[in-house]
FINU-163104 format. One line per 5 residues: number of its first residue (from 1); for each residue x negated, y negated, z of C-alpha. Coordinates in nm, 2 decimals. Example, Ala and Ser with C-alpha at 12.3 -4.5 7.8 and 13.67 -1.06 7.14 Angstrom:
// FINU-163104
1> -1.23,0.45,0.78 ~ -1.37,0.11,0.71
//
This chain:
// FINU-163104
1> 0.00,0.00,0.00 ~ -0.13,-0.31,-0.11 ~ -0.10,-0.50,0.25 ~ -0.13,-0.23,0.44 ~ -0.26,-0.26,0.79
6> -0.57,-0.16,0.72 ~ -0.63,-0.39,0.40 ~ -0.49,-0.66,0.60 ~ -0.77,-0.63,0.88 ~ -1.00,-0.60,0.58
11> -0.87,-0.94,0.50 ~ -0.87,-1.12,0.79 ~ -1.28,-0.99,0.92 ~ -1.33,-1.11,0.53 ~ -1.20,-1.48,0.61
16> -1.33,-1.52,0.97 ~ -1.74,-1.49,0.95 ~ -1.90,-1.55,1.31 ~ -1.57,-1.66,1.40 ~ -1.44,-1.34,1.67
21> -1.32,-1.56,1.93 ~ -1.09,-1.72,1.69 ~ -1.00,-1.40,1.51 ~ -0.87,-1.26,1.85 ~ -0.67,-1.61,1.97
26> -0.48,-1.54,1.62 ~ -0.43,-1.16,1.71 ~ -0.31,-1.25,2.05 ~ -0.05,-1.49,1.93 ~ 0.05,-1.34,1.55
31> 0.00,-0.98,1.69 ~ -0.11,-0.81,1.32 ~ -0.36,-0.94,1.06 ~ -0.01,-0.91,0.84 ~ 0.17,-1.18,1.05
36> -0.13,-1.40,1.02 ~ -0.13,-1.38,0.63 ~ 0.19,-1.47,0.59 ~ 0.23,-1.74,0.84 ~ 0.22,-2.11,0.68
41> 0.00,-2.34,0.67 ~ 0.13,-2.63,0.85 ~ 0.25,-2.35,1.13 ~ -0.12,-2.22,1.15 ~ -0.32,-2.53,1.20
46> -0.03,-2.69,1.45 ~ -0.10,-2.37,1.64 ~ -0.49,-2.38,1.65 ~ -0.57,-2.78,1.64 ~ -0.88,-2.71,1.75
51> -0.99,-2.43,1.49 ~ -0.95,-2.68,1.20 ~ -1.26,-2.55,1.00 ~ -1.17,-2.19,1.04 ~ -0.81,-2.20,0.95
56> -0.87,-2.44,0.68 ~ -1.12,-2.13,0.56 ~ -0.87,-1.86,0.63 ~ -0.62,-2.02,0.44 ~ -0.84,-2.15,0.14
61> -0.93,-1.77,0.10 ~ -0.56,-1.58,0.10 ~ -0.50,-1.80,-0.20 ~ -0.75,-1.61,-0.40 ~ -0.76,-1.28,-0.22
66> -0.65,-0.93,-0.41 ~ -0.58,-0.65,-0.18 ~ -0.67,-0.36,-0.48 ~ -1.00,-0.56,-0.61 ~ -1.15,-0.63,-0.30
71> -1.07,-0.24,-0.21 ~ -1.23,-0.15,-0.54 ~ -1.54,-0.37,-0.47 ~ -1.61,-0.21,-0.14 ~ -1.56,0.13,-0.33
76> -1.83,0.06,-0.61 ~ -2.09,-0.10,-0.36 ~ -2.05,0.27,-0.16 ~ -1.88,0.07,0.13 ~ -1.64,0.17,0.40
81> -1.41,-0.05,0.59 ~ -1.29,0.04,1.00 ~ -1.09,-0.16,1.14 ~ -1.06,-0.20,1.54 ~ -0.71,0.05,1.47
86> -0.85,0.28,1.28 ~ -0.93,0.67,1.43 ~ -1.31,0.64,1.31 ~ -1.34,0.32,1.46 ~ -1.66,0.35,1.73
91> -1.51,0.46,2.07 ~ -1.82,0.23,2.24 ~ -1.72,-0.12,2.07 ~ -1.35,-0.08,2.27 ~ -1.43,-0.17,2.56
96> -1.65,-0.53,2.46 ~ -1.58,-0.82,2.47 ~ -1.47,-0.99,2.15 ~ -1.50,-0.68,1.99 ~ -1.55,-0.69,1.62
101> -1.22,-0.68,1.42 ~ -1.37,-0.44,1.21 ~ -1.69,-0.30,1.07 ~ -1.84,-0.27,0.71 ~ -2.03,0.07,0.69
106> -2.25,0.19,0.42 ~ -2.38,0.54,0.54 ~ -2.28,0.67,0.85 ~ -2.19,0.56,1.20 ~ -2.30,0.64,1.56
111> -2.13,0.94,1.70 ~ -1.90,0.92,1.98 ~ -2.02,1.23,2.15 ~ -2.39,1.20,2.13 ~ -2.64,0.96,2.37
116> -2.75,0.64,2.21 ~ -3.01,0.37,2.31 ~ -3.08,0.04,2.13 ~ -3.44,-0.03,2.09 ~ -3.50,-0.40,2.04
121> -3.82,-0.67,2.06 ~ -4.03,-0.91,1.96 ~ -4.05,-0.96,1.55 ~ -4.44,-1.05,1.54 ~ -4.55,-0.76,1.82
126> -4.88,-0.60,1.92 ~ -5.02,-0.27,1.87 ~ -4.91,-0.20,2.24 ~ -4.52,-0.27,2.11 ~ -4.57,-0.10,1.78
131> -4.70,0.22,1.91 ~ -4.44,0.22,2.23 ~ -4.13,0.13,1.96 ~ -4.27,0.43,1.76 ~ -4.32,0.68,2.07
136> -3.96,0.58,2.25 ~ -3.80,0.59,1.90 ~ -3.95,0.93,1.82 ~ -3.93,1.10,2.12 ~ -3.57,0.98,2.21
141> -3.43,1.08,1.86 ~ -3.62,1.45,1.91 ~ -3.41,1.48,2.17 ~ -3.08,1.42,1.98 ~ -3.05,1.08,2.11
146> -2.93,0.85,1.84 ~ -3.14,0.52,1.79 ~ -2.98,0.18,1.75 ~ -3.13,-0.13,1.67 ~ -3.13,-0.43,1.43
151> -3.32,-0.39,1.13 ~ -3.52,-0.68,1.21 ~ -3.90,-0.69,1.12 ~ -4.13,-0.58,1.47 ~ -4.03,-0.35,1.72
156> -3.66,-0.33,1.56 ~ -3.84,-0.16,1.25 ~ -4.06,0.06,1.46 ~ -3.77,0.20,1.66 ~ -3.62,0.32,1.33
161> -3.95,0.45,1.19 ~ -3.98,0.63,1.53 ~ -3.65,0.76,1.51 ~ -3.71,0.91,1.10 ~ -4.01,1.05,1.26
166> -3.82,1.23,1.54 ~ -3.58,1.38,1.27 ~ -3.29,1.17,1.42 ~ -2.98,0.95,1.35 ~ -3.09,0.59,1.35
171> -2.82,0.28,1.26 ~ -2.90,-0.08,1.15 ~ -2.66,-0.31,1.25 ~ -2.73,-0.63,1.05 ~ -2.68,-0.99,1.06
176> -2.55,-1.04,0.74 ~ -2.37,-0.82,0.46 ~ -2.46,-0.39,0.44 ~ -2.54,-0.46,0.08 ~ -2.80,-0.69,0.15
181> -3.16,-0.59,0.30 ~ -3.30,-0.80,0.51 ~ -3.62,-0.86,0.54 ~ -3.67,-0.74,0.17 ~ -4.00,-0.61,0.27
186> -3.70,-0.31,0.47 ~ -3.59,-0.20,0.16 ~ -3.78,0.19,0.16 ~ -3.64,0.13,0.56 ~ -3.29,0.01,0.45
191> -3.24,0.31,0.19 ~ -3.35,0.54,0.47 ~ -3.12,0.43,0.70 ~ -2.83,0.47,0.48 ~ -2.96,0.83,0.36
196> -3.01,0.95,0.72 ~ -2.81,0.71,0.94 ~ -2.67,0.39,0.89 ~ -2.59,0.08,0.80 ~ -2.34,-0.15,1.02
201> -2.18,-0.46,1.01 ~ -1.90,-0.68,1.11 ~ -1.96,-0.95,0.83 ~ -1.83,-0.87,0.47 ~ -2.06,-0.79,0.21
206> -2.23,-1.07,0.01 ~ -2.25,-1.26,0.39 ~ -2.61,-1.38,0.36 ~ -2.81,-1.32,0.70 ~ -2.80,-1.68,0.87
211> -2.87,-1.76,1.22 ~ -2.64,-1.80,1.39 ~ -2.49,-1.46,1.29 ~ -2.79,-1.27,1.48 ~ -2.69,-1.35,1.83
216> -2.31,-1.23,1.74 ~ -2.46,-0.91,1.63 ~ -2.66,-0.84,1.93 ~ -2.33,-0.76,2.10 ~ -2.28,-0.51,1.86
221> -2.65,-0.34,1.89 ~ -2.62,-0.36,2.31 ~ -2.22,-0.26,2.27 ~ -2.33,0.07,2.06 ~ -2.58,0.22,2.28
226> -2.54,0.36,2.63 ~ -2.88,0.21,2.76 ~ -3.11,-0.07,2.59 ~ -3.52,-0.08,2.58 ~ -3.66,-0.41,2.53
231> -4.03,-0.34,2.40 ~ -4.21,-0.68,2.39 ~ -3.99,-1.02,2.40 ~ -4.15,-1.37,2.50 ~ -4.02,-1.59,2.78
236> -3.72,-1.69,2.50 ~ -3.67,-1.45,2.28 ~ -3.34,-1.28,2.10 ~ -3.40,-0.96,2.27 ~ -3.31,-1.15,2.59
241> -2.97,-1.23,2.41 ~ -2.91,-0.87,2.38 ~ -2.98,-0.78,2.70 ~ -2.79,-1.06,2.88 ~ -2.51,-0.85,2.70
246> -2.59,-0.54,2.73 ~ -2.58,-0.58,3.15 ~ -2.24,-0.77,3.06 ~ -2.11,-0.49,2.88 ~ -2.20,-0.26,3.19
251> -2.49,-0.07,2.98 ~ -2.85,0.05,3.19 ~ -3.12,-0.20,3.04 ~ -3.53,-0.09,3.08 ~ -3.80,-0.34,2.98
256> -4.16,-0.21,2.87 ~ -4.39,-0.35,3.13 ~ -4.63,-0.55,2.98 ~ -4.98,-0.78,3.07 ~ -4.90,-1.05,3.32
261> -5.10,-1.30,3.08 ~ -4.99,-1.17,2.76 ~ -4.68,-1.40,2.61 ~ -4.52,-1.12,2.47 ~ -4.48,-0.92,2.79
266> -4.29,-1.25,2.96 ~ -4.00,-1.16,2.90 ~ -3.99,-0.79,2.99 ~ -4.19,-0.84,3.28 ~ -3.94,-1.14,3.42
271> -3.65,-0.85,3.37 ~ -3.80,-0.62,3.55 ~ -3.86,-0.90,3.83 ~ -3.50,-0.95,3.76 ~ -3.38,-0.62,3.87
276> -3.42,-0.43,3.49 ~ -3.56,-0.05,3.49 ~ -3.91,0.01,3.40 ~ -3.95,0.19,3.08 ~ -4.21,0.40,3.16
281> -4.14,0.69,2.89 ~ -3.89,0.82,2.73 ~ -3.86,1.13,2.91 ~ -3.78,0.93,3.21 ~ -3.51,0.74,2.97
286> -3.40,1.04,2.88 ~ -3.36,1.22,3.28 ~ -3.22,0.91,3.37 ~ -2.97,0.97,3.09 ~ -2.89,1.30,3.24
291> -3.07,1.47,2.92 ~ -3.36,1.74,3.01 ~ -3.60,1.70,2.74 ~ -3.67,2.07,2.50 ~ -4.04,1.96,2.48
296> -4.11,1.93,2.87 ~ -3.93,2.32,2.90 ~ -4.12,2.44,2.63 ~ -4.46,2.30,2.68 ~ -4.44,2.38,3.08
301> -4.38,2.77,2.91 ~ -4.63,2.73,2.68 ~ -4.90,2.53,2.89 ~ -4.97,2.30,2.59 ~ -4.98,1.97,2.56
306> -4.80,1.85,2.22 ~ -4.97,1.58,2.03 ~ -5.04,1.47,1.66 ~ -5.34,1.60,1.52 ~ -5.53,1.25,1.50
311> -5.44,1.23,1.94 ~ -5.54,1.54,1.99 ~ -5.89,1.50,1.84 ~ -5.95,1.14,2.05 ~ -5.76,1.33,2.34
316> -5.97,1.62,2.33 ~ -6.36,1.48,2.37 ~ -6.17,1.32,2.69 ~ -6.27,1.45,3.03 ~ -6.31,1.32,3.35
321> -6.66,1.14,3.25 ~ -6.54,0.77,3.10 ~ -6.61,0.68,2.73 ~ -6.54,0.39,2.51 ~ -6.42,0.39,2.16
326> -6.77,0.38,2.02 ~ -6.87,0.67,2.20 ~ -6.57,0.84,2.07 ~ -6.62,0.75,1.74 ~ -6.98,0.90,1.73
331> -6.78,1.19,1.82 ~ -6.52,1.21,1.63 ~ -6.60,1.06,1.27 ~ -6.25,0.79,1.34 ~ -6.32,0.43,1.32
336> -6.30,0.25,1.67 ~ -6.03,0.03,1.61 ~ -5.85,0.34,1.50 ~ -5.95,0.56,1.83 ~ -5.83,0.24,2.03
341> -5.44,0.29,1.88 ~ -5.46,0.61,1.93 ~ -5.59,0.55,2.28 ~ -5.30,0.34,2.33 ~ -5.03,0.56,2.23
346> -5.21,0.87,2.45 ~ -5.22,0.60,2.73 ~ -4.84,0.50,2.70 ~ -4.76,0.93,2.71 ~ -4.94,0.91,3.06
351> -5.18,1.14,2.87 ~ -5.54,0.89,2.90 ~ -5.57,0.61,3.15 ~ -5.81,0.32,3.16 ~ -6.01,0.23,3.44
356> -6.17,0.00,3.37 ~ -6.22,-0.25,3.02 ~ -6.21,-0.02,2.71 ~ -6.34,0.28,2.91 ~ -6.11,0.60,2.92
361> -6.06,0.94,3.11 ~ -5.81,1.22,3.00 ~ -5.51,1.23,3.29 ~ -5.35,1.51,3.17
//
């Protein structure tokens, strides 16, 4: 039917970009996305006097809109439309506020039934936020947790790369349109995501990613996940944003603890001063979560340790005896500045420690 509930939600998230608040004053008074279509004009902006730009927009664009094309669109760009009524319709985004009318999907969606934890951060990070991005990411998703994050370039990115590495379900949710990658630089990431996971949005497609549309789709990233990781965020920072909602919303939050001096660490560290958990690894995420990790059962049977093969050659010219990363490059053939990321990932599984500057022992 060509105004059928459904293509009538489709309408109205179409007409009101950024603009939930709004959306949900018209809902409360009109009661369906039909009602509002309908209504006149005059009616409309006498109603909302203070919405002037936004009804003036809603308006502008029923003039124009064609239930059957804009269906047809979504269908040729491989696109899906939920809205809020819908059965498929994520059980998580109920229960927040101003939740999203509806969501544009390209790929799949997070599953009701199965854990999920946003991993967000700081767009320019270190090596120490690339590598603990990569490990949570990758570790989490081996244990069938899904990943959740933003798409963004940084620790957003990693968390998805960690997550394809762990053979798991990641999702993008994005501040503009699901056909449009963003940062270009994504676009092996984006296609990824839509092969394996997803790609999520409340804005229509062709919205181009503005900013003022981020900090509305943190609420989405925080509302989707049953616990959020902040890995690296400065004193102000997005990721701050997100998990100002995410402790709204009634979700666990963890901060990686970071450098006292370092900038990027700021914010994380003033969260956990704030009360935040410590994101020490994800298998504490995970027991925390209730989940027992497979690899801590099967390496206690096994008495192994698992590690890539690059780790386990720094990790195993370790001992007790302290070396640098020129000794262990004499040793191993790697470049130093190679040994020293791998030294920090080994060191963030609890596996190496340092003791003092750029000297290392094996813990484990």
């Amino acid at each position: 039917m060509r105004d059928s509930a459904e293509a009538c939600w489709h309408w109205l998230c179409s007409s009101l970009v950024g603009e939930p608040g709004l959306l949900w004053r018209l809902i409360e008074h009109y009661k369906t996305p039909a009602n509002i279509f309908y209504a006149k004009e005059e009616e409309l902006h006498k109603r909302f006097p203070k919405s002037p730009k936004g009804i003036a927009g809603l308006c502008a664009g029923r003039k124009d809109w064609n239930f059957e094309r804009e269906q047809e669109s979504l269908r040729r760009k491989g696109i899906t439309f939920i809205s809020c009524e819908h059965p498929l319709y994520p059980r998580r985004l109920t229960a927040i506020p101003q939740k999203p009318g509806g969501l544009f999907v390209r790929g799949g969606q997070p599953e009701d039934i199965s854990p999920s934890v946003a991993i967000v951060g700081a767009r320019a990070c270190s090596a120490y936020g690339k590598s603990a991005a990569l490990w949570f990411g990758r570790e989490l998703a081996r244990e069938g947790v899904q990943i959740v994050s933003g798409m963004a370039a940084g620790i957003d990115g990693f968390g998805h790369q960690g997550a394809l590495e762990g053979g798991g379900k990641t999702f993008g949710i994005l501040g503009g349109g699901v056909d449009i990658c963003y940062p270009e630089f994504h676009r092996s990431l984006y296609m990824r995501l839509e092969r394996e996971g997803g790609l999520l949005s409340e804005y229509p497609p062709g919205t181009r990613p503005m900013r003022h549309l981020f900090p509305l789709r943190n609420r989405l990233i925080s509302g989707l996940a049953d616990a959020v990781i902040i890995i690296e965020a400065k004193a102000k920072s997005g990721s701050l944003i997100t998990a100002d909602l995410a402790l709204e919303q009634g979700k666990d939050v963890y901060a990686l603890p970071g450098r006292l001096q370092d900038p990027l660490s700021a914010g994380c560290n003033n969260l956990i001063y704030q009360g935040a958990g410590i994101a020490l690894s994800p298998e504490q995420i995970l027991e925390e979560m209730g989940i027992t990790p497979k690899s801590k059962e099967q390496n206690r049977k096994s008495g192994k340790i698992a590690l890539e093969k690059a780790e386990d050659i720094v990790y195993s010219c370790l001992g007790l005896q302290a070396k640098n990363p020129e000794e262990m490059s004499l040793e191993t053939g790697l470049l130093p500045v190679e040994i020293l990321r791998i030294l920090t990932s080994l060191e963030l599984k609890g596996y190496v420690k340092e003791i003092y500057k750029n000297n290392y022992i094996r813990v484990l």
